[in-house]
Steps between C-alpha positions, in 0.01 A plus 500: 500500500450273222379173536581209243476136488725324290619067506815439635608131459139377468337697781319832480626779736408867503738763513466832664735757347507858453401611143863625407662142599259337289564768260896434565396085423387548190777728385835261624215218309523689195865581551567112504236357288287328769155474658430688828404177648837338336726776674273498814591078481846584460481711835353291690728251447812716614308663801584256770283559797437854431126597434393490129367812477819679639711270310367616181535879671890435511537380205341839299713717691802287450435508131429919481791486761774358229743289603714562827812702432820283622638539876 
């Protein structure tokens, strides 16, 4: 487990991830141009209620997962 704080609207907040999601952050960051912390922002903002941390989980295996193949 990998611990990192980053600001999130003005407020610091650590972040305790396994090394391959933050590995899987910074490559969908590269893949889009962006700061960790500016796709982390962008995450938070779509999670709802959901826990950060597993929020950001979801969204690296949705991205490796490719998009859903229609019903």
């Amino acid at each position: 487990m990998d611990k990192r704080s980053i600001t999130l609207d003005g407020h610091r907040t650590s972040i305790a991830l396994e090394t391959a999601f933050w590995d899987g952050l910074e490559e969908i960051a590269g893949v889009h141009g962006v700061s960790v912390p500016t796709l982390i922002a962008a995450i938070d903002r779509e999670r709802g209620a959901h826990n950060l941390a597993s929020a950001i989980r979801v969204a690296v295996l949705e991205h490796y997962r490719g998009p859903k193949p229609a019903a």
